[in-house]
PyMOL CGO cylinders between C-alpha atoms (Angstrom):
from pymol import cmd
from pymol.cgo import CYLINDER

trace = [
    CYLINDER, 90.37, 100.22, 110.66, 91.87, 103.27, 109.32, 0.3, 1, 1, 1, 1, 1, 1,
    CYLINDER, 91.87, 103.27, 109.32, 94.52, 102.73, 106.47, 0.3, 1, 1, 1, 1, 1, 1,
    CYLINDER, 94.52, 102.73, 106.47, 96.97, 104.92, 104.76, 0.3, 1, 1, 1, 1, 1, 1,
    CYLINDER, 96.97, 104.92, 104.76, 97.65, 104.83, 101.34, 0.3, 1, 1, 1, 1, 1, 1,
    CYLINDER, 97.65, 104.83, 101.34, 101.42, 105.83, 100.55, 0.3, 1, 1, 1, 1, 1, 1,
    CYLINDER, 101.42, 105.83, 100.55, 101.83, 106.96, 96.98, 0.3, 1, 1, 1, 1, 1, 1,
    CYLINDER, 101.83, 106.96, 96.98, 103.22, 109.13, 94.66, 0.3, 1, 1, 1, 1, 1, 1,
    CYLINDER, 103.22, 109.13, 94.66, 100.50, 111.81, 93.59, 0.3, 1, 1, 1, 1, 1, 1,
    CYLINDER, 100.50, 111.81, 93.59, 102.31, 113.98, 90.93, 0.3, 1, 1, 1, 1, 1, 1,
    CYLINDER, 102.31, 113.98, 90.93, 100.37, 113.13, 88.09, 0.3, 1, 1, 1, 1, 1, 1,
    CYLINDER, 100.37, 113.13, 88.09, 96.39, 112.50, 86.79, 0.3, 1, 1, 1, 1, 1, 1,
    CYLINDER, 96.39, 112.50, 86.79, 97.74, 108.36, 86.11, 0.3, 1, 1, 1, 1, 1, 1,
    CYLINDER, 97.74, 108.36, 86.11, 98.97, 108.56, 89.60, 0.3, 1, 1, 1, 1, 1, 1,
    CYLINDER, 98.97, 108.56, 89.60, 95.93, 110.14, 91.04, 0.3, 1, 1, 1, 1, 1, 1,
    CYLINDER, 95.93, 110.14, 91.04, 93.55, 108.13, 89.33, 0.3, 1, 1, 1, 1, 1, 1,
    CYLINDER, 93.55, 108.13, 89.33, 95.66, 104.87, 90.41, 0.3, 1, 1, 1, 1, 1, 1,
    CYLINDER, 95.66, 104.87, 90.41, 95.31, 106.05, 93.95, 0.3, 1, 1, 1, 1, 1, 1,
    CYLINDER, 95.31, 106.05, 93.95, 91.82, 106.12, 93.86, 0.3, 1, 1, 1, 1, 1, 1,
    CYLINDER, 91.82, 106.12, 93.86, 91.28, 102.87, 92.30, 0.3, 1, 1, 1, 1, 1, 1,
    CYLINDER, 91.28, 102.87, 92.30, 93.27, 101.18, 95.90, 0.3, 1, 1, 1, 1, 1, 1,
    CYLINDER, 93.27, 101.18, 95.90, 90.92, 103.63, 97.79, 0.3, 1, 1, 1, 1, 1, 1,
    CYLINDER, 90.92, 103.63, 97.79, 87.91, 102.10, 96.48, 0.3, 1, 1, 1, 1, 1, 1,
    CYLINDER, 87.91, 102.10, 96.48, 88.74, 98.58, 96.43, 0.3, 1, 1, 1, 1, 1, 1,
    CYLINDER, 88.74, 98.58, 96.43, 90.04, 99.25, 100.27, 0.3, 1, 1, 1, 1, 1, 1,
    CYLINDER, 90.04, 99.25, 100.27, 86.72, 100.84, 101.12, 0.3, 1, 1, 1, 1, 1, 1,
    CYLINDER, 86.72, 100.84, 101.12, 85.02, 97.93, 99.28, 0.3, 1, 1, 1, 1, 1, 1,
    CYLINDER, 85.02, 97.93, 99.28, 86.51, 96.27, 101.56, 0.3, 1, 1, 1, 1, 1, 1,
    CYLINDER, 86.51, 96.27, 101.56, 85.52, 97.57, 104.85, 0.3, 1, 1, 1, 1, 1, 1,
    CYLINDER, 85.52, 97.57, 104.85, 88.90, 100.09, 105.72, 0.3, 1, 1, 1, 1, 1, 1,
    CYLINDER, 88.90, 100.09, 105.72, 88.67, 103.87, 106.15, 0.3, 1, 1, 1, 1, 1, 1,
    CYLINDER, 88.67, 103.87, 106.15, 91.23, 105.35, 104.46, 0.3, 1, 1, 1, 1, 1, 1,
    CYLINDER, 91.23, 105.35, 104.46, 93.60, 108.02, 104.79, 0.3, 1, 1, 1, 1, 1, 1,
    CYLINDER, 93.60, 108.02, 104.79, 94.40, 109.45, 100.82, 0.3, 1, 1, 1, 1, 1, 1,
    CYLINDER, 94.40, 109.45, 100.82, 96.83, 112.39, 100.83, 0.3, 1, 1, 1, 1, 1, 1,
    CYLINDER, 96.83, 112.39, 100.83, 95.32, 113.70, 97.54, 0.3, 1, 1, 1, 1, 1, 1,
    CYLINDER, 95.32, 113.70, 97.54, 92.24, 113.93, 98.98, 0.3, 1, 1, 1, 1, 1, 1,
    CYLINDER, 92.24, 113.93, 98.98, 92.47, 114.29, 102.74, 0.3, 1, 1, 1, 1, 1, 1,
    CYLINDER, 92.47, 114.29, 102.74, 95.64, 115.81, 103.22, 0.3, 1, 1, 1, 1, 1, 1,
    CYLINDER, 95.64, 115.81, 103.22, 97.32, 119.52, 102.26, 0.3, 1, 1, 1, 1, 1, 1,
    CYLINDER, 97.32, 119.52, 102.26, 97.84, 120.88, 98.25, 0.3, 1, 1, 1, 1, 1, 1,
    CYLINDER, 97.84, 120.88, 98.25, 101.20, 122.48, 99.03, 0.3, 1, 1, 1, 1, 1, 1,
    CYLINDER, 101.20, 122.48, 99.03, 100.49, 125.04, 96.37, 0.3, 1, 1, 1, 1, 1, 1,
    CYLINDER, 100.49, 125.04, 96.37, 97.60, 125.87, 97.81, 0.3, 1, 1, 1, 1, 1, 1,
    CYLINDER, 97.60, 125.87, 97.81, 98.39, 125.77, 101.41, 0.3, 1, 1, 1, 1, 1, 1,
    CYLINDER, 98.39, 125.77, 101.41, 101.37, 128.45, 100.84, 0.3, 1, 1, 1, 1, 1, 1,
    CYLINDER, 101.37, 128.45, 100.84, 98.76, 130.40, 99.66, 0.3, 1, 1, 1, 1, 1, 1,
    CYLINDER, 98.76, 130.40, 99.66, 96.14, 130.56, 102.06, 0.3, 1, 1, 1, 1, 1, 1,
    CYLINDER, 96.14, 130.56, 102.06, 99.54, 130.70, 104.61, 0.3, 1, 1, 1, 1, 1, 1,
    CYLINDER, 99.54, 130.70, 104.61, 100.79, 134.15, 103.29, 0.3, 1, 1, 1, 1, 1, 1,
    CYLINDER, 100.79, 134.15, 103.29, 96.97, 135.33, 103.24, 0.3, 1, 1, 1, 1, 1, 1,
    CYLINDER, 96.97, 135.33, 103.24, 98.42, 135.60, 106.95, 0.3, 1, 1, 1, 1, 1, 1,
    CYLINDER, 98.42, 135.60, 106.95, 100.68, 138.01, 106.52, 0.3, 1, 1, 1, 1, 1, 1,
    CYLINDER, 100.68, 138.01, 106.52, 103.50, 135.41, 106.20, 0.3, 1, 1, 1, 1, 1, 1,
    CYLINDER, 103.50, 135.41, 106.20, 106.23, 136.17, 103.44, 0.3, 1, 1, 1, 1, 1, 1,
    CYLINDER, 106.23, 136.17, 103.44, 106.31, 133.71, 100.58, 0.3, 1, 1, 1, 1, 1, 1,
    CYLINDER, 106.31, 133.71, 100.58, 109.59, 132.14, 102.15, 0.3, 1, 1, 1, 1, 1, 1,
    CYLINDER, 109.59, 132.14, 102.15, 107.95, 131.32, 105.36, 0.3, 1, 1, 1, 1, 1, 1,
    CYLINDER, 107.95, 131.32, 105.36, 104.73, 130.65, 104.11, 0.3, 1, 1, 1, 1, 1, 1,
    CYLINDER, 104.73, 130.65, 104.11, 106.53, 127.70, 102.44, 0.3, 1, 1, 1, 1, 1, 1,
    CYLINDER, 106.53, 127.70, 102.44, 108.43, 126.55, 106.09, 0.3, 1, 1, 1, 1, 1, 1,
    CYLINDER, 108.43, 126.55, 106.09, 105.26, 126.42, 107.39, 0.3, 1, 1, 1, 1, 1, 1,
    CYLINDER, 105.26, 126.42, 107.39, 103.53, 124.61, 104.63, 0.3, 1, 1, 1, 1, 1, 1,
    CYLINDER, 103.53, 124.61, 104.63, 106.01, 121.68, 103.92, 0.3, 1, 1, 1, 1, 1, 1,
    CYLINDER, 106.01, 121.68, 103.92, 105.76, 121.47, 107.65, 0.3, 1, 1, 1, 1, 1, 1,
    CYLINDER, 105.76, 121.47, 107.65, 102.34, 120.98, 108.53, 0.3, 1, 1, 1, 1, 1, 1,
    CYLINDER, 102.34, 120.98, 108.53, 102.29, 118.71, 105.30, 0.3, 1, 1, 1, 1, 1, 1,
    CYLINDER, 102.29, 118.71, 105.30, 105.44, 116.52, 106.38, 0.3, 1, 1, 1, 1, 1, 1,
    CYLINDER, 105.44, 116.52, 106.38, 103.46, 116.14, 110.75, 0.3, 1, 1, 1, 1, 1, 1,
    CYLINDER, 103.46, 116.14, 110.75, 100.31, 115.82, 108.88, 0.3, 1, 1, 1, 1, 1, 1,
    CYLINDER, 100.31, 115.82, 108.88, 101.49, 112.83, 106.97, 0.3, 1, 1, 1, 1, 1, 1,
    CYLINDER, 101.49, 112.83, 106.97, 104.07, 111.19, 109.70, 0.3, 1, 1, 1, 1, 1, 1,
    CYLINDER, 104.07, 111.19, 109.70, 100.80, 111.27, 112.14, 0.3, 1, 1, 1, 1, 1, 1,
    CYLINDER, 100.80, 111.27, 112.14, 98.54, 109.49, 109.52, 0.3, 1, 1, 1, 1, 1, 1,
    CYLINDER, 98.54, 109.49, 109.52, 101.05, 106.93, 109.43, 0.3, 1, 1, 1, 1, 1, 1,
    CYLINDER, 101.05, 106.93, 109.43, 102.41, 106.30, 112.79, 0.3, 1, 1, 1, 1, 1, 1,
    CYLINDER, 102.41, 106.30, 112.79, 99.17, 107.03, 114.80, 0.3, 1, 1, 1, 1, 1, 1,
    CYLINDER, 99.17, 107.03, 114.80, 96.37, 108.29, 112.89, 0.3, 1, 1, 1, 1, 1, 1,
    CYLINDER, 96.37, 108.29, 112.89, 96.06, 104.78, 110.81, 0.3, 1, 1, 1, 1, 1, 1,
    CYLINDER, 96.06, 104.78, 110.81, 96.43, 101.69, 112.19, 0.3, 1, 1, 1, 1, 1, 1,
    CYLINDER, 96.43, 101.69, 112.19, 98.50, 99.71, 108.74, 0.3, 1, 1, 1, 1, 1, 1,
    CYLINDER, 98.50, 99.71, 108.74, 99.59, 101.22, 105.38, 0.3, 1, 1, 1, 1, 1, 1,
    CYLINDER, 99.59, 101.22, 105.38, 99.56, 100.25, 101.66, 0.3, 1, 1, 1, 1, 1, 1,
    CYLINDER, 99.56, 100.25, 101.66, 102.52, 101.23, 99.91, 0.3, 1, 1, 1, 1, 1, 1,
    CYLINDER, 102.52, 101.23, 99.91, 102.75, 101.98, 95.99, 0.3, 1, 1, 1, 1, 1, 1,
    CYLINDER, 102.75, 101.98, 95.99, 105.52, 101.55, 94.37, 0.3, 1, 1, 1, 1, 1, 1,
    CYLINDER, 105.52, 101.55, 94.37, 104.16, 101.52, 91.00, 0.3, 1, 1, 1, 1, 1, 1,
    CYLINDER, 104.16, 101.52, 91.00, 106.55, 103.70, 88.62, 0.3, 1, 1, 1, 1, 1, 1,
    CYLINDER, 106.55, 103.70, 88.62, 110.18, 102.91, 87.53, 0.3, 1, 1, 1, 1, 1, 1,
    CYLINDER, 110.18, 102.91, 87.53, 111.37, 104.84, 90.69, 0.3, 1, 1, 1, 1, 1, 1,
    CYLINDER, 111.37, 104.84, 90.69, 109.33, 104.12, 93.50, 0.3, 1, 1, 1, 1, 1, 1,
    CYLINDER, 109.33, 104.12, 93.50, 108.11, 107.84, 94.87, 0.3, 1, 1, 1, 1, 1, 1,
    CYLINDER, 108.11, 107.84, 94.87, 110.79, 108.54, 97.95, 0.3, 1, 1, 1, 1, 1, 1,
    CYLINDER, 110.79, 108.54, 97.95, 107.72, 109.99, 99.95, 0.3, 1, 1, 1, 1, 1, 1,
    CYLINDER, 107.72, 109.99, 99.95, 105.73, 107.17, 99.84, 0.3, 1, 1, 1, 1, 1, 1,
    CYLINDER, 105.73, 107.17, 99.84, 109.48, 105.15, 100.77, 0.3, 1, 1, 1, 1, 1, 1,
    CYLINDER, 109.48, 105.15, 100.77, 109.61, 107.33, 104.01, 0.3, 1, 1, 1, 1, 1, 1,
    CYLINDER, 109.61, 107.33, 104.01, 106.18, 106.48, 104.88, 0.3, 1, 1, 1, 1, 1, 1,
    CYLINDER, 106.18, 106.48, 104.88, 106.99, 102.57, 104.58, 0.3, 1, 1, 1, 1, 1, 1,
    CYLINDER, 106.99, 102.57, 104.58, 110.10, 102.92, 106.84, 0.3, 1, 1, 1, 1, 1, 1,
    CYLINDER, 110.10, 102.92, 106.84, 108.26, 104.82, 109.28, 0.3, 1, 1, 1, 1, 1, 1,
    CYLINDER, 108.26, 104.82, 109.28, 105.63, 102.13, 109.20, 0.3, 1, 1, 1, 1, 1, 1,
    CYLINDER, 105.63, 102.13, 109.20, 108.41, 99.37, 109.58, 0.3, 1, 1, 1, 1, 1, 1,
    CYLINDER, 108.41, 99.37, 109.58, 110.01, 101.01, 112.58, 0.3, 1, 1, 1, 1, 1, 1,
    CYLINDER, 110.01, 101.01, 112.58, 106.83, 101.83, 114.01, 0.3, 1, 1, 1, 1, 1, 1,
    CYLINDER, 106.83, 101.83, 114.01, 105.89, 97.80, 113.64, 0.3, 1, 1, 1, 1, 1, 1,
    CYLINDER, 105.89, 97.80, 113.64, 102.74, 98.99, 111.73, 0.3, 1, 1, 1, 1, 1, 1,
    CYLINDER, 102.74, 98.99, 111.73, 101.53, 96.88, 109.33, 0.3, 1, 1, 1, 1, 1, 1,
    CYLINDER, 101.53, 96.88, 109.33, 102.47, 97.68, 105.46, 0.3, 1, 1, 1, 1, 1, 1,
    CYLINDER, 102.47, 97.68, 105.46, 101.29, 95.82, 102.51, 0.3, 1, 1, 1, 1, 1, 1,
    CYLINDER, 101.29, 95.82, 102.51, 103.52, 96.97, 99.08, 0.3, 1, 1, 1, 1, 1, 1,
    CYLINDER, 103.52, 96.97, 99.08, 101.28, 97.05, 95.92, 0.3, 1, 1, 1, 1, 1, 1,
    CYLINDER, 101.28, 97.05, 95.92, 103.48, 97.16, 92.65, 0.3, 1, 1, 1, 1, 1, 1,
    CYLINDER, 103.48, 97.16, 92.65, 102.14, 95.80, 88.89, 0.3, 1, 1, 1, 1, 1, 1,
    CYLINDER, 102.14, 95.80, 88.89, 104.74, 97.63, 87.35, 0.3, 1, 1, 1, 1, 1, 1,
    CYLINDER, 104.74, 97.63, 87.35, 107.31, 95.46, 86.04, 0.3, 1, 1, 1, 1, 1, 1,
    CYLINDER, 107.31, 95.46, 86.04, 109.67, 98.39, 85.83, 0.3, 1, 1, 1, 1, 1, 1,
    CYLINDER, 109.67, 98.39, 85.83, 112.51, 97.40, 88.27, 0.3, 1, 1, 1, 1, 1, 1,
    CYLINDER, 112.51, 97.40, 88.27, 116.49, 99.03, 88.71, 0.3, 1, 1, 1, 1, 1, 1,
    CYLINDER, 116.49, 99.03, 88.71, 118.22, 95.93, 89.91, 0.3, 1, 1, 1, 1, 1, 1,
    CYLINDER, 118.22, 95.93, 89.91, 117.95, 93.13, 86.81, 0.3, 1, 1, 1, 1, 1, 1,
    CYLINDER, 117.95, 93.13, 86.81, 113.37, 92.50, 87.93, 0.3, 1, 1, 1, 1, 1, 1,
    CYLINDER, 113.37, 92.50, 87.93, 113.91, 92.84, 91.14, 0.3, 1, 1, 1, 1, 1, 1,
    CYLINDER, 113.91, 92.84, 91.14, 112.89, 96.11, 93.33, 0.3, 1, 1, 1, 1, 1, 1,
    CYLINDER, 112.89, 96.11, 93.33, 115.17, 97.70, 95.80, 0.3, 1, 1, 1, 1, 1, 1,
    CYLINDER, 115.17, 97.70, 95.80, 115.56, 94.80, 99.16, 0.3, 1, 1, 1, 1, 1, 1,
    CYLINDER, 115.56, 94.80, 99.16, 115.49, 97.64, 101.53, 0.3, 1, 1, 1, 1, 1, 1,
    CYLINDER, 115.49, 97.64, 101.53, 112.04, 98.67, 100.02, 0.3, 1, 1, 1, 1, 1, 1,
    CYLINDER, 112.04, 98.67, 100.02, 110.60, 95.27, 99.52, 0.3, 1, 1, 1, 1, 1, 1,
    CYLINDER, 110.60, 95.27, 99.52, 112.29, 93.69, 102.31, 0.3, 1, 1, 1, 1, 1, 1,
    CYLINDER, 112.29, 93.69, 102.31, 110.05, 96.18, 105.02, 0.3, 1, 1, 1, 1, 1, 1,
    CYLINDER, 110.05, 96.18, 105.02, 107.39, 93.20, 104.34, 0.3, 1, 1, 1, 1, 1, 1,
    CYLINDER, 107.39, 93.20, 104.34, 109.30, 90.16, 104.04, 0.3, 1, 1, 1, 1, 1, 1,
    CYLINDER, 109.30, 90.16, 104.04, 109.22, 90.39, 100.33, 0.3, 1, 1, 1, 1, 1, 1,
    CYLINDER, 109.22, 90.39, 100.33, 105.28, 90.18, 100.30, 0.3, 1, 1, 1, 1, 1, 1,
    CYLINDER, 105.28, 90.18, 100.30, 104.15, 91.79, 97.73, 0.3, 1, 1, 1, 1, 1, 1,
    CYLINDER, 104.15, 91.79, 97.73, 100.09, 92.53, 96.23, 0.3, 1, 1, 1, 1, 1, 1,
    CYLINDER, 100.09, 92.53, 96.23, 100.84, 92.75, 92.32, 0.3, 1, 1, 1, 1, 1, 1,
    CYLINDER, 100.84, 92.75, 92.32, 97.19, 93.41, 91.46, 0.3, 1, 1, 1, 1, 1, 1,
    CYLINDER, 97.19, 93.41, 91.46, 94.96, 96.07, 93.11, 0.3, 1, 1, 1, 1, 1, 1,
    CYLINDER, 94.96, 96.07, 93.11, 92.04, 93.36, 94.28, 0.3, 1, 1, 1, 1, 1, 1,
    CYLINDER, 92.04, 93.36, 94.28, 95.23, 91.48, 95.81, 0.3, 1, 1, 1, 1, 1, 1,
    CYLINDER, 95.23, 91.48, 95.81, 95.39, 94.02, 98.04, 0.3, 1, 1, 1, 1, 1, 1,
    CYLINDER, 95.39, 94.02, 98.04, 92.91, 93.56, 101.19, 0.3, 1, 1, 1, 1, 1, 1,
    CYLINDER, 92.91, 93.56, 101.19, 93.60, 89.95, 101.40, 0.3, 1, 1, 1, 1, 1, 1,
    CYLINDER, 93.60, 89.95, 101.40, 97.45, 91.18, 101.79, 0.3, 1, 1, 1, 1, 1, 1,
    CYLINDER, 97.45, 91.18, 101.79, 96.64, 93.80, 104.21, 0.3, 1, 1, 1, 1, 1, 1,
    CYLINDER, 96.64, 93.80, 104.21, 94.51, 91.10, 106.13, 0.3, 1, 1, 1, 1, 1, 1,
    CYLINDER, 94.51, 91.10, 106.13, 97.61, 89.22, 106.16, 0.3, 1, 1, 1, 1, 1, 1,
    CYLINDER, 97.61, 89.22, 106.16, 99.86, 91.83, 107.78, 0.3, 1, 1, 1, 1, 1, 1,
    CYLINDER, 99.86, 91.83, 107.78, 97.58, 92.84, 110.08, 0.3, 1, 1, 1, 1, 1, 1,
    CYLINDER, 97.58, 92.84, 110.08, 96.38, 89.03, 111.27, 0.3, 1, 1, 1, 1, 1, 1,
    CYLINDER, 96.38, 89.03, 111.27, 100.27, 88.11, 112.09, 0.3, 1, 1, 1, 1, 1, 1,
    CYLINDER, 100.27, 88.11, 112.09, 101.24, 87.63, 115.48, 0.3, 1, 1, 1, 1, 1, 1,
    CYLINDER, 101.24, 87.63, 115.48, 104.77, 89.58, 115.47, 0.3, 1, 1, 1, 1, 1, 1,
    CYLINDER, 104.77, 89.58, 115.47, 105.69, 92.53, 113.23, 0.3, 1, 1, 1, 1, 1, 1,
    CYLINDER, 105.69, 92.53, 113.23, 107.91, 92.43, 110.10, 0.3, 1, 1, 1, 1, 1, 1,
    CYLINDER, 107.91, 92.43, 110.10, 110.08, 94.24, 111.85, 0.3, 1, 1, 1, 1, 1, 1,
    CYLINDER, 110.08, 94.24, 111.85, 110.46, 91.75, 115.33, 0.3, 1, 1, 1, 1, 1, 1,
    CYLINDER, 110.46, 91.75, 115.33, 110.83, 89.01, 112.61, 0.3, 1, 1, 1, 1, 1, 1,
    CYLINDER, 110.83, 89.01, 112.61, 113.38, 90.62, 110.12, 0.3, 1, 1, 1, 1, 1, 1,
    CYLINDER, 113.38, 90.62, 110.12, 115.45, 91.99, 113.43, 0.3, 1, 1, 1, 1, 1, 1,
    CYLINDER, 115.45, 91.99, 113.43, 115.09, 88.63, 115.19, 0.3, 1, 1, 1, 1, 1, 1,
    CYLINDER, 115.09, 88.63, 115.19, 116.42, 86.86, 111.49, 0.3, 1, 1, 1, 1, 1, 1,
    CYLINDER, 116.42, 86.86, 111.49, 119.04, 89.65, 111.06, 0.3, 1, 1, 1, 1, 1, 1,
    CYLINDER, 119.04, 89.65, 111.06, 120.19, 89.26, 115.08, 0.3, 1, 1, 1, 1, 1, 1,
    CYLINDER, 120.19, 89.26, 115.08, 120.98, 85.41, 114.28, 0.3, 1, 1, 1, 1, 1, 1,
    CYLINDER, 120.98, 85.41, 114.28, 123.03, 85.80, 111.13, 0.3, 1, 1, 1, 1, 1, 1,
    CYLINDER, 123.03, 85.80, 111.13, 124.57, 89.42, 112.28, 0.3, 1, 1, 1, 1, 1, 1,
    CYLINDER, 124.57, 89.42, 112.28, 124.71, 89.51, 115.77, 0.3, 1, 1, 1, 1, 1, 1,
    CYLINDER, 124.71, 89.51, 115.77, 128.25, 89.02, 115.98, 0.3, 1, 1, 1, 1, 1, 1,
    CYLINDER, 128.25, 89.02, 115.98, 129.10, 89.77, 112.28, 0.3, 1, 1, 1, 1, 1, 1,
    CYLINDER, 129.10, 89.77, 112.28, 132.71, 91.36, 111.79, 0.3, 1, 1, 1, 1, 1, 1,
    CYLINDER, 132.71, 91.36, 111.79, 133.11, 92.10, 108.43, 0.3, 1, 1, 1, 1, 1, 1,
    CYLINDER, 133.11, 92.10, 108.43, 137.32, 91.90, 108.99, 0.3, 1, 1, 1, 1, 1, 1,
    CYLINDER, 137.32, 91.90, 108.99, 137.14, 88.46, 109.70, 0.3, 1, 1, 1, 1, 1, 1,
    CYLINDER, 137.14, 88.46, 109.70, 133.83, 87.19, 108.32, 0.3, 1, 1, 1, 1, 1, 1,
    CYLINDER, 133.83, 87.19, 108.32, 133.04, 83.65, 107.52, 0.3, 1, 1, 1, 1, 1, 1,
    CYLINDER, 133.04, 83.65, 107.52, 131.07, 84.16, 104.40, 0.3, 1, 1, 1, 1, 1, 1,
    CYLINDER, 131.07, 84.16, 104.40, 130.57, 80.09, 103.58, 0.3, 1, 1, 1, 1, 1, 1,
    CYLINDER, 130.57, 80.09, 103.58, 128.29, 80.06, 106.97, 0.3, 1, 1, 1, 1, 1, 1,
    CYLINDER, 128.29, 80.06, 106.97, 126.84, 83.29, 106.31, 0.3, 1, 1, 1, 1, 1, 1,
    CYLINDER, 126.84, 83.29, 106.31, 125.86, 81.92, 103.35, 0.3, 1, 1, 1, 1, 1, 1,
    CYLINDER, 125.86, 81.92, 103.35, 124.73, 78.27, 105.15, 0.3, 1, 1, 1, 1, 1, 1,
    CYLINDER, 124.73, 78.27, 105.15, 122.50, 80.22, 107.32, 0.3, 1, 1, 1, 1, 1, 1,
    CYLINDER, 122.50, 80.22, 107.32, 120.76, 82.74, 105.16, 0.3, 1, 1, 1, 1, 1, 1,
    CYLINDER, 120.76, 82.74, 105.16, 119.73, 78.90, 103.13, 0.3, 1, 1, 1, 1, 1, 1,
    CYLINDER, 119.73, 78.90, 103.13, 118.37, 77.73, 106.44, 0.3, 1, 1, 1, 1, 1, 1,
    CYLINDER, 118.37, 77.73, 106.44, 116.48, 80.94, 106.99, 0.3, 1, 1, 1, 1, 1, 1,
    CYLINDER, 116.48, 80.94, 106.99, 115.11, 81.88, 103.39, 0.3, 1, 1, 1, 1, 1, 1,
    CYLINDER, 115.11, 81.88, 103.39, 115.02, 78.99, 101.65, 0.3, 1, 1, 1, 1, 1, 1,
    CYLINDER, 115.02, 78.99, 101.65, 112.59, 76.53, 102.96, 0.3, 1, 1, 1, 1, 1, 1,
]
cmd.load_cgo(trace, "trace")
């Protein structure tokens, strides 16, 4: 099983942390899919573009182009479940994308995050986090028993969060909203 690995790549730390889940995924029996390594330098893809007699300005269309199908292929059909990093005080808005496409997509997505940077008081962004059900591998050898996890469950975290979200929501109107039975059944469904 092929398996993309979301993550920001701007930096040597970053790089060099991106290998490290590459390895322990291979170790583990998953091809991977590693942007830094398999996918397109934008730097150096604009210039082997213009080699083509494109102008610098188009040369760049083209290149954050191919780079943007390239990736959005990878993770909706070229790999069958994803790893997401969101190691870093911001998690990289890339590797974000990649995760909501996996969500929609009902691909499986495991989020790997040691950092205890956070922005909201420890806790990491709910629409980030929330794309797994709040499941999250907080060491690196955590991380294939995670993805084994995802990919072993019956019904996507999408089906489940929609199928959750269409019982407290479904006929939700925020002008006249009951908040005390809101409140009752998000205790029924998250607390257990």
């Amino acid at each position: 099983m092929k398996v993309y690995i979301a993550s920001p790549l701007f930096n040597e730390a970053e790089k060099r942390e991106n290998e490290r889940i590459d390895e322990v995924l291979i170790k583990a029996g998953y091809e991977t899919f590693l942007p830094q390594r398999d996918g397109f330098l934008y730097s150096e893809l604009v210039e082997q573009i213009k080699k083509s007699d494109c102008k610098n300005e188009e040369a760049e269309i083209i290149a954050i182009n191919l780079i943007s199908h390239l990736d959005i292929y990878q993770v909706c059909k070229g790999c069958k479940a994803t790893v997401l990093n969101l190691n870093g005080r911001v998690p990289d808005e890339g590797g974000v994308s990649e995760g909501a496409l996996c969500f929609r997509s009902e691909i499986p997505l495991v989020i790997y995050k040691e950092d205890s940077r956070t922005l909201i008081g420890g806790k990491d962004n709910p629409l980030v986090v929330g794309l797994t059900r709040f499941i999250i591998a907080n060491e690196i050898g955590d991380i294939p028993n995670k993805l084994k996890i995802a990919i072993n469950q019956k019904e996507s975290d999408y089906s489940i969060i929609m199928g959750v979200a269409e019982k407290l929501f479904g006929d939700y109107n925020p002008k006249s909203r009951n908040l005390d039975n809101i409140i009752q059944l998000g205790m029924k469904h998250f607390i257990q």
